[in-house]
C-alpha positions as a LaTeX table, in Angstrom:
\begin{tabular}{lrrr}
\hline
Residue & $x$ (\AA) & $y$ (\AA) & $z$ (\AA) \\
\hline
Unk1 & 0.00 & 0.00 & 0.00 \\
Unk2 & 0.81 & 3.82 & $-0.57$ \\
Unk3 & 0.59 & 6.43 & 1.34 \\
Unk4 & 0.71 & 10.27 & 1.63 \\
Unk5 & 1.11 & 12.58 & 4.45 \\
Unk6 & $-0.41$ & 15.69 & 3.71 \\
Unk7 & 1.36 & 18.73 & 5.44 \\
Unk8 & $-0.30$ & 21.84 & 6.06 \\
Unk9 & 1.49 & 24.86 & 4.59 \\
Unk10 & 3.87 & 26.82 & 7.33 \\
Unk11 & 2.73 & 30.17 & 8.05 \\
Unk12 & 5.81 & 31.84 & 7.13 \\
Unk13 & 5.79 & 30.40 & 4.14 \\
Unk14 & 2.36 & 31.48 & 3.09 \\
Unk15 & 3.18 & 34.96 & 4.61 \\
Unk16 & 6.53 & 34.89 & 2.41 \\
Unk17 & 5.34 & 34.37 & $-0.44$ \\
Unk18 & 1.93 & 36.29 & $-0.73$ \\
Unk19 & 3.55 & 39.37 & $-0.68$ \\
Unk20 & 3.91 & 38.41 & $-4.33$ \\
Unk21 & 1.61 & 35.83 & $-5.33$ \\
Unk22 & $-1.51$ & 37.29 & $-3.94$ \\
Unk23 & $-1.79$ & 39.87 & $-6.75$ \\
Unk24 & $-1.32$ & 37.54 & $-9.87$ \\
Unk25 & $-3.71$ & 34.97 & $-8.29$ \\
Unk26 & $-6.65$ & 37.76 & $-8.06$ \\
Unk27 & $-6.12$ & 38.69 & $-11.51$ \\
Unk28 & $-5.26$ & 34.98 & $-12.71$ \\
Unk29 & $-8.83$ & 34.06 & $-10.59$ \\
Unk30 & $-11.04$ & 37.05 & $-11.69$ \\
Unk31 & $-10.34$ & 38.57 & $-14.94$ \\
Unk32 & $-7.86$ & 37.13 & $-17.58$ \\
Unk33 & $-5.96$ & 39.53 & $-17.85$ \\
Unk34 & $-2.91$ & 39.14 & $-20.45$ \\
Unk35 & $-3.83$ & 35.63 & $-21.07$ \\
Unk36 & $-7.72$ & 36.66 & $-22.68$ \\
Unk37 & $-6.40$ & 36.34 & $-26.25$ \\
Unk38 & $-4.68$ & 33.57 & $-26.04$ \\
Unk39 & $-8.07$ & 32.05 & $-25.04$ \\
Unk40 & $-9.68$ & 30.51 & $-27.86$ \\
Unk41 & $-12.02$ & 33.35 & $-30.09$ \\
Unk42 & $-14.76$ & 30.76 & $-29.53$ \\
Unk43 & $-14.33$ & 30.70 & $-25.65$ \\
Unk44 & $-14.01$ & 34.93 & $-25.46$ \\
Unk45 & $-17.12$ & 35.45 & $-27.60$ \\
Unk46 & $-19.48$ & 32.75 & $-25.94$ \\
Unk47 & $-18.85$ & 34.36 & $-22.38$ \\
Unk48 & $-19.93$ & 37.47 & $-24.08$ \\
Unk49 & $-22.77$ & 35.65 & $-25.20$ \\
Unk50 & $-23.59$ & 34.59 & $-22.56$ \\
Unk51 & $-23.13$ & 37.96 & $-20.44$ \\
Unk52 & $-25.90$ & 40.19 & $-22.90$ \\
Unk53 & $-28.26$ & 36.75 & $-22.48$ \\
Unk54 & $-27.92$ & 36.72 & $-18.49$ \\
Unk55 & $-28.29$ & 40.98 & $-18.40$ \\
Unk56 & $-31.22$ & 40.05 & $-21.01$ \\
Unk57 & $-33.08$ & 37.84 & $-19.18$ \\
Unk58 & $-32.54$ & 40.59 & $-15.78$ \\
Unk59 & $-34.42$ & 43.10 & $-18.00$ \\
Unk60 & $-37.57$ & 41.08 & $-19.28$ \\
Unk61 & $-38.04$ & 39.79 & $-16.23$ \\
Unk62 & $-38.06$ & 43.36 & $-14.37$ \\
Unk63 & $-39.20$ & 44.45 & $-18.04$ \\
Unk64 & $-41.03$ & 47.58 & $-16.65$ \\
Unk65 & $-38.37$ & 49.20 & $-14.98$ \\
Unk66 & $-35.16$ & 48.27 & $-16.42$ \\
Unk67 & $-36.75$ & 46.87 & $-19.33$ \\
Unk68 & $-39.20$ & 49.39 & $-21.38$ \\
Unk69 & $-38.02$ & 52.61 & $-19.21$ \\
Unk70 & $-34.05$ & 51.99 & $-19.48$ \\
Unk71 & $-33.65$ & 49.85 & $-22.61$ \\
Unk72 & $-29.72$ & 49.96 & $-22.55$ \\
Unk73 & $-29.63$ & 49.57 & $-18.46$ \\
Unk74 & $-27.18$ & 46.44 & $-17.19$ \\
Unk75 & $-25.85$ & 46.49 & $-21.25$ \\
Unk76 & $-23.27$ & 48.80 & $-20.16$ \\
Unk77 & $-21.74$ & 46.70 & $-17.64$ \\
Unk78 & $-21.79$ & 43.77 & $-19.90$ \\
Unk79 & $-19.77$ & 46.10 & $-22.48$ \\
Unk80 & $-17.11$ & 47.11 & $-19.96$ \\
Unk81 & $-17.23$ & 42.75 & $-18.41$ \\
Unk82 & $-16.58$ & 42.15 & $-22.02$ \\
Unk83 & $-13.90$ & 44.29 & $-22.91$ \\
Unk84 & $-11.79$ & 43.02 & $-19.84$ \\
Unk85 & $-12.61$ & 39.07 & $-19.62$ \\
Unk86 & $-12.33$ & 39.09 & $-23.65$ \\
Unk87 & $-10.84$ & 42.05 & $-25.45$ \\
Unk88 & $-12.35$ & 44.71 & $-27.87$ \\
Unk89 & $-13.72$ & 41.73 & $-30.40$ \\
Unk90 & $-16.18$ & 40.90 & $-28.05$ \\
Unk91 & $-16.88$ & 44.04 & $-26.57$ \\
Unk92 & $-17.60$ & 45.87 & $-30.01$ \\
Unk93 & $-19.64$ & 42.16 & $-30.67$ \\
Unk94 & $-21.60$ & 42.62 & $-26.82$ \\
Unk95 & $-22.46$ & 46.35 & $-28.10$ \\
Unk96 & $-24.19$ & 45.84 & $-30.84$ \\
Unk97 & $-25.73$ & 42.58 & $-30.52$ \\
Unk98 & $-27.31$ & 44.49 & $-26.63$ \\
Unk99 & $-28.29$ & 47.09 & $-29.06$ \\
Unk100 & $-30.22$ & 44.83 & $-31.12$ \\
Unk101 & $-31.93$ & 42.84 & $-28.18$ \\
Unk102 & $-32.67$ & 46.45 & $-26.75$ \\
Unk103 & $-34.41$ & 47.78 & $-30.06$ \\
Unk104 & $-36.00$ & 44.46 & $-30.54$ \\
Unk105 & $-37.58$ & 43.51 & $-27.34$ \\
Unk106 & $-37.74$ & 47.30 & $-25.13$ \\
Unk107 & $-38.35$ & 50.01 & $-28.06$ \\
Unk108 & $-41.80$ & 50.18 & $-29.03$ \\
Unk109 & $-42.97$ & 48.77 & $-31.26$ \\
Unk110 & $-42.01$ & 45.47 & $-29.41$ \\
Unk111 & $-41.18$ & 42.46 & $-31.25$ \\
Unk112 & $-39.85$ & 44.85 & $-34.52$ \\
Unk113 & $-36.86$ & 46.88 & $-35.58$ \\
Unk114 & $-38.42$ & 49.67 & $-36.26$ \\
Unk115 & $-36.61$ & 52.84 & $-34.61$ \\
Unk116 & $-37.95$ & 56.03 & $-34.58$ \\
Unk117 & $-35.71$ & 59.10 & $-35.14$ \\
Unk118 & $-35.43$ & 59.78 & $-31.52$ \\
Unk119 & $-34.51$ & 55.90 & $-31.06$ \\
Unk120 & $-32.35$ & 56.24 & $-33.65$ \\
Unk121 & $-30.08$ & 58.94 & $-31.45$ \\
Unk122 & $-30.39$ & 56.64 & $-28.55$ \\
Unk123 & $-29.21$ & 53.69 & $-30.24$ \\
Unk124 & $-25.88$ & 55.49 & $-31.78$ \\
Unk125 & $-25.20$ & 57.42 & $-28.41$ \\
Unk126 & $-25.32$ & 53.99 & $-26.61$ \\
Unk127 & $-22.83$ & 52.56 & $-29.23$ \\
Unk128 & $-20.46$ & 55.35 & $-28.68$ \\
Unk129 & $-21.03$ & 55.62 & $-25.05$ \\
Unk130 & $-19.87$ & 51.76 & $-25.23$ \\
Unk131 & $-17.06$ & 51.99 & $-27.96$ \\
Unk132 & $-15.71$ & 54.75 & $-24.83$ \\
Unk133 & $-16.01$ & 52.08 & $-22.17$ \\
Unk134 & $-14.29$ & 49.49 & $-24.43$ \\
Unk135 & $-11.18$ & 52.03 & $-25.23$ \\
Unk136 & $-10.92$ & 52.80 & $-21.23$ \\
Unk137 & $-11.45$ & 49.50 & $-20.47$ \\
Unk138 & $-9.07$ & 48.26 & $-22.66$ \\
Unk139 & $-6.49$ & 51.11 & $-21.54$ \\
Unk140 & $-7.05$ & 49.66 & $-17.93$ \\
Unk141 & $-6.24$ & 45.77 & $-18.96$ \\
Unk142 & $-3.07$ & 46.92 & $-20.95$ \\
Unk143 & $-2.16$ & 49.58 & $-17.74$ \\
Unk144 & $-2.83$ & 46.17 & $-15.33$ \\
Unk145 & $-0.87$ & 43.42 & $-17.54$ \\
Unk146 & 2.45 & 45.91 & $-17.61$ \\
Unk147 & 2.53 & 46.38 & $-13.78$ \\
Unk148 & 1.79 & 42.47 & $-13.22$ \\
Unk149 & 4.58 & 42.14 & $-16.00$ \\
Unk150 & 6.88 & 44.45 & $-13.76$ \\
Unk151 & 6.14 & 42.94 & $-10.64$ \\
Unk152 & 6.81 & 39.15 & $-12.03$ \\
Unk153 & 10.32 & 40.83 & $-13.30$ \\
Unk154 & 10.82 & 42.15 & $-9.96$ \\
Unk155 & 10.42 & 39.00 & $-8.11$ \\
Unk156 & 12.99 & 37.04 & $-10.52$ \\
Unk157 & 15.50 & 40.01 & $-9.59$ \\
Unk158 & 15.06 & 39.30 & $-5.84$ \\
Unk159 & 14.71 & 35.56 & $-6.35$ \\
Unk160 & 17.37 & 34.92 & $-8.71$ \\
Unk161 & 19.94 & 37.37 & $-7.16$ \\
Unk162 & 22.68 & 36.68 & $-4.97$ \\
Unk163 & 21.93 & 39.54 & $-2.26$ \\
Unk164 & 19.75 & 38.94 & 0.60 \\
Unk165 & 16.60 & 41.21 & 0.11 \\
Unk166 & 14.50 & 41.64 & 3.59 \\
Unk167 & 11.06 & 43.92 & 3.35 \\
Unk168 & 10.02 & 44.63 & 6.17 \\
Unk169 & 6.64 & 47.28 & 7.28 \\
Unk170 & 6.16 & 50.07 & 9.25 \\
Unk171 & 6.80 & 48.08 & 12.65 \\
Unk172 & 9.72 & 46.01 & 11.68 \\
Unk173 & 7.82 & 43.52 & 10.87 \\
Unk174 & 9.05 & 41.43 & 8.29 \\
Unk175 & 6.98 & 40.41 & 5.26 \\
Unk176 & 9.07 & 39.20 & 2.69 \\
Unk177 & 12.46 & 37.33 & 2.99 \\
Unk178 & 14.24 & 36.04 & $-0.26$ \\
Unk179 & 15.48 & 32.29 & $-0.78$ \\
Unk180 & 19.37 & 33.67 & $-1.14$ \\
Unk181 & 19.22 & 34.56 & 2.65 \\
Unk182 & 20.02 & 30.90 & 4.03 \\
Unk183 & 23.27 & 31.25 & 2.10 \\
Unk184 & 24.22 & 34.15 & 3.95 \\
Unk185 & 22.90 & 33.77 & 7.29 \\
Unk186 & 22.58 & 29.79 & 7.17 \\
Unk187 & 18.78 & 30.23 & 7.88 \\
Unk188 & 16.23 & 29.35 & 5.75 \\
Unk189 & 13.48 & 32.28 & 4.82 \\
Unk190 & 10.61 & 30.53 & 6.44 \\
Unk191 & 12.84 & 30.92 & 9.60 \\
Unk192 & 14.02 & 34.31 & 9.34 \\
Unk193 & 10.92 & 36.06 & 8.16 \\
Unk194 & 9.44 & 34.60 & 11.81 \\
Unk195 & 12.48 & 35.62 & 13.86 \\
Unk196 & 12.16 & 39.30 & 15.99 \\
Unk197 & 13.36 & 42.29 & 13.38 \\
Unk198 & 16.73 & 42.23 & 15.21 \\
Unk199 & 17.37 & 39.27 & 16.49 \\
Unk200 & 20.47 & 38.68 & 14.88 \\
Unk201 & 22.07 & 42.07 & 15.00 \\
Unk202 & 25.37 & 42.84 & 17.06 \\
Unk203 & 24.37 & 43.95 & 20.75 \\
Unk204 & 26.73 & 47.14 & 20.13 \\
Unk205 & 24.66 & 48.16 & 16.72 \\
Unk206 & 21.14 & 47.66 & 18.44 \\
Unk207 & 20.82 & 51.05 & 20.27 \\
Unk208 & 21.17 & 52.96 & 16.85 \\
Unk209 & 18.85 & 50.64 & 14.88 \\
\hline
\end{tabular}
């Protein structure tokens, strides 16, 4: 027979590393991020799909209030969903195909496409007001990828180096260690990052730290 023992992660392990893992698993967990076009085109444009049909169903079923009276209501926020789980394909796609559900089932006459001048004004605003959203959006994805870029270079540099790299808060309290301390201090991160801030300094050097 085989078996595993299962050992629950040390604490200052957990602590040592989320100081740079947290942030890449919130983005890796709730938006795509960098990786949203190498997602397949079929993948990106059903989850837009899906997105107008969930915000669609919303409005008939509260049809009189976001439904008739706000035909473009919760279409927005599909737009902007779109633009950063998917990219501008699917945004510009989640635009129009909300403004065709809008005009088709909340602009009198119901059930028709048949748009009135004043509609007509509505409908293009909204498709501007959403080709905005999709630029900003956009901006913000590109903005968010470089500083996750820059902070995944940043950790190699501390990782990979040969100096010992301590960070440590406002109290002294230590939150990250780097792996190339053990070689200089012959303990191990996990062990240092737990120790008090100057436990190892010389007793002559203490008063002026």
């Amino acid at each position: 027979s085989i078996s595993w023992e299962v050992r629950p992660e040390n604490m200052a392990q957990k602590r040592n590393r989320s100081i740079f893992d947290t942030f890449g698993q919130l983005s890796s967990s709730l938006i795509w991020m960098g990786e949203n076009k190498s997602r397949p085109a079929y993948i990106r444009y059903l989850v837009t799909l899906f997105l107008v049909l969930v915000a669609t169903v919303l409005k008939l079923y509260f049809k009189q209030t976001i439904g008739i009276n706000s035909p473009y209501l919760l279409y927005f926020g599909v737009v902007c969903l779109s633009a950063i789980l998917s990219g501008i394909g699917p945004a510009i796609f989640a635009a129009f195909f909300s403004a065709f559900l809008a005009d088709y089932l909340f602009i009198s006459p119901l059930g028709s496409i048949e748009l009135l001048p004043k509609d007509v004004v509505k409908t293009i605003l909204f498709l501007c007001e959403c080709s905005l959203i999709t630029l900003l959006s956009s901006g913000v994805t590109v903005a968010y990828r470089q500083i996750r870029h820059n902070q995944q270079l940043f950790k190699a540099m501390i990782e990979k180096g040969t100096e010992g790299i301590v960070l440590t808060d406002a109290g002294n309290r230590r939150i990250y260690v780097s792996q190339s301390i053990e070689r200089i201090i012959g303990y191990t991160a996990e062990e240092f990052i737990d120790m008090p801030p100057w436990a190892l300094a010389h007793p002559d050097e203490l008063p002026g730290m």
